[in-house]
C-alpha positions in Angstrom: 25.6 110.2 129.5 28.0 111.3 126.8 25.9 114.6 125.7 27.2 116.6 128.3 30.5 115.6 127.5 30.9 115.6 123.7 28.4 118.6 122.8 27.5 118.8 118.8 28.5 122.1 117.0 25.7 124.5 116.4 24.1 123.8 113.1 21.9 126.0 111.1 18.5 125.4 110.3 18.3 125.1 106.6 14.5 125.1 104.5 14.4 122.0 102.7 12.6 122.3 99.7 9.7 120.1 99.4 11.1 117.8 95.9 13.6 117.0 98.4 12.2 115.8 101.6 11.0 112.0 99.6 14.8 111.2 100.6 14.0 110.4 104.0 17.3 111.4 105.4 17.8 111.4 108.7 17.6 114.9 111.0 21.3 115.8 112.6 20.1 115.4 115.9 19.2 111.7 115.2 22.5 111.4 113.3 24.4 113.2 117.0 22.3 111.0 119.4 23.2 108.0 117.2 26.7 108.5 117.2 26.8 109.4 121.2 25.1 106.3 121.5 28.1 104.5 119.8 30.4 106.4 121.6 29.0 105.1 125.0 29.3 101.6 124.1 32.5 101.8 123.3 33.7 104.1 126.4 31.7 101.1 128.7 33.7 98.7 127.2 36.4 100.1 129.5 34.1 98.2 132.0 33.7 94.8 130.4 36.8 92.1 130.6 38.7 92.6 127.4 40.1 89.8 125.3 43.7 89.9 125.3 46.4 88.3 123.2 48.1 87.9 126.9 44.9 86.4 128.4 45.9 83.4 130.9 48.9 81.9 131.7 51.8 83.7 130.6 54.5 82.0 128.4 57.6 81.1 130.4 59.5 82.9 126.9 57.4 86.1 127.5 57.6 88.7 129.0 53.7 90.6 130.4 53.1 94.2 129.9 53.4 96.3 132.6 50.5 97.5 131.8 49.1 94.6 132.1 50.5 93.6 135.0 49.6 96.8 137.4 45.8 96.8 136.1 45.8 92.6 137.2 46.9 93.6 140.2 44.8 96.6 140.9 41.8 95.1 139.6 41.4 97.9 137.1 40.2 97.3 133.4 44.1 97.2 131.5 42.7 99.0 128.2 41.1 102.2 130.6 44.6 102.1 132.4 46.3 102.7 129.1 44.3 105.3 128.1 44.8 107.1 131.6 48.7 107.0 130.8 48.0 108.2 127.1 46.2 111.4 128.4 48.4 111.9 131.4 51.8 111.7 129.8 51.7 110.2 126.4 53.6 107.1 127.3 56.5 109.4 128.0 58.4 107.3 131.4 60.6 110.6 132.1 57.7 112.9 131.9 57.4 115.9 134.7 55.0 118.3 135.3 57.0 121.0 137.6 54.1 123.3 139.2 51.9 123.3 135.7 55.5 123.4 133.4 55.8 119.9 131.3 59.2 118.9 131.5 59.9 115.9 128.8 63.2 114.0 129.6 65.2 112.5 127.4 66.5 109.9 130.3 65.7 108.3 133.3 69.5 110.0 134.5 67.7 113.7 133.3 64.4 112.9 134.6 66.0 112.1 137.9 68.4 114.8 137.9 65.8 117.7 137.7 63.6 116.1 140.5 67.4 116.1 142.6 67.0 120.4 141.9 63.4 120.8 142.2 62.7 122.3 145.6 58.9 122.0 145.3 56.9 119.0 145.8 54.3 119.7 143.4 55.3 118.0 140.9 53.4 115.3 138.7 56.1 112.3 138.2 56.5 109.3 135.5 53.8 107.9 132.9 51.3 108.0 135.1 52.1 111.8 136.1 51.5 110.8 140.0 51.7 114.1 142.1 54.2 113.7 144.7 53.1 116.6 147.1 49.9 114.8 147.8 50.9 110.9 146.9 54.4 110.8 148.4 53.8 110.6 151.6 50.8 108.3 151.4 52.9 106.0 148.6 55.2 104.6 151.1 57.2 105.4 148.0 61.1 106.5 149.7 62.2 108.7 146.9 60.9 111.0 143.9 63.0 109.6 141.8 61.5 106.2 142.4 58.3 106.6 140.4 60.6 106.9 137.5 60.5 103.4 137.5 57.9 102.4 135.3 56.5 99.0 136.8 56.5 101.1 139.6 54.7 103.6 138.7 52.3 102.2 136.6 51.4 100.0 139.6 50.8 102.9 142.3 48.7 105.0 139.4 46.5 101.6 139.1 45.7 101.6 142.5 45.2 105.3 142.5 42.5 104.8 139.6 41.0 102.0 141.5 40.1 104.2 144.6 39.0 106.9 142.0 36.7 104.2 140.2 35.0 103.1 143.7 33.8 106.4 144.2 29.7 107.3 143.7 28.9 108.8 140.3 28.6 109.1 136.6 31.2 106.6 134.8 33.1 109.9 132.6 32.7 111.5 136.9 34.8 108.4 138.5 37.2 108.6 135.5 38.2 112.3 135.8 38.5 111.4 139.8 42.2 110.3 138.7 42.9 113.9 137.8 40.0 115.7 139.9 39.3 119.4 139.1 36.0 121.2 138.4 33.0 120.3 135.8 34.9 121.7 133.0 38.5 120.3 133.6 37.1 117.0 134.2 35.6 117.6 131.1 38.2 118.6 129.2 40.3 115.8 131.0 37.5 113.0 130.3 38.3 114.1 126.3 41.6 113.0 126.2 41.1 109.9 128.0 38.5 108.8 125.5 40.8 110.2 122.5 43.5 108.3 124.1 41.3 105.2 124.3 40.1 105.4 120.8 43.9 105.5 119.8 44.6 102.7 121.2 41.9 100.5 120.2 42.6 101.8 116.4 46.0 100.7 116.9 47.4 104.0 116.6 49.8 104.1 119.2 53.7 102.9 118.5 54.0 99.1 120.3 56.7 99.9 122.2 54.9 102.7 124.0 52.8 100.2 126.0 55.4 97.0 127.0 
């Protein structure tokens, strides 16, 4: 499933001599279907219910990720949802995308002010980078400026992902529906989610990105 989507670089077939073929080591493209096999498992574990330090009740002193929160309620798995947000804005709240030009606000106030002098309605709002042309009027949402909110936001992007994951295909095929596109922009799209992914399961994304 993962071959089409994380191709191995050419290599160059090399004559081993024959002293050296006792070492029994293992042909490249045994070595590149192991490691695509590793890769799946851990892209499918998107899929399965993952253990959370805020699993259960919460804590009447603590306060649940949105994150958390919006995937709950969308029925979405939290740790894809995440990833989604890291490839679609890089856990940037104020972040536009103005007709294909990435705007990064320093403030909600900015953010808001360059949606109040944007004439177009293509434009690609919050962490979640929800296009308003197309979304807006099927959001129920009264105001650009409102998916600026974060909880908000994060909680009509889970909902878009869920209708995107309900769809017929491939796993990597319902993933990409969230940004859409031809073969090789869902492609290309599909990479950062899984590089955003692996990030996050490393631990390599600041804490206060994701609460």
């Amino acid at each position: 499933m993962l071959r089409s989507l994380f191709k191995p670089p050419l290599t160059r077939h090399v004559k081993i001599p024959h002293a050296r073929r006792a070492k029994s080591r293992l042909p490249c493209s045994t070595i590149w279907w192991l490691l695509t096999q590793l890769a799946g498992a851990i892209a499918l574990l998107c899929f399965l219910p993952p253990v959370l330090a805020q699993a259960g009740e919460p804590s009447a002193h603590r306060v649940e990720s949105p994150y958390i929160v919006a995937a709950r309620n969308a029925d979405v798995p939290p740790d894809l949802l995440i990833a989604i947000v890291g490839a679609e804005s890089g856990y940037h709240p104020w972040a536009l995308n103005i007709k294909g030009r990435q705007v990064f606000c320093q403030s909600r106030e900015e953010a808001s002010y360059v949606l109040e002098n944007t004439p177009t309605d293509d434009i690609d709002i919050g962490l979640m980078q929800i296009n308003w042309r197309f979304w807006g009027p099927r959001s129920g949402v009264a105001s650009r400026s409102d998916l600026l909110d974060p909880r908000r936001n994060l909680e009509l992007g889970a909902a878009i992902l869920k209708d995107g994951l309900s769809r017929g295909g491939s796993l990597w095929h319902r993933i990409s529906n969230y940004h859409s596109g031809g073969r090789a922009e869902r492609e290309r799209y599909n990479r950062m989610v899984y590089n955003a992914y692996l990030k996050y399961m490393h631990g390599k994304i600041r804490h206060g990105t994701i609460h």
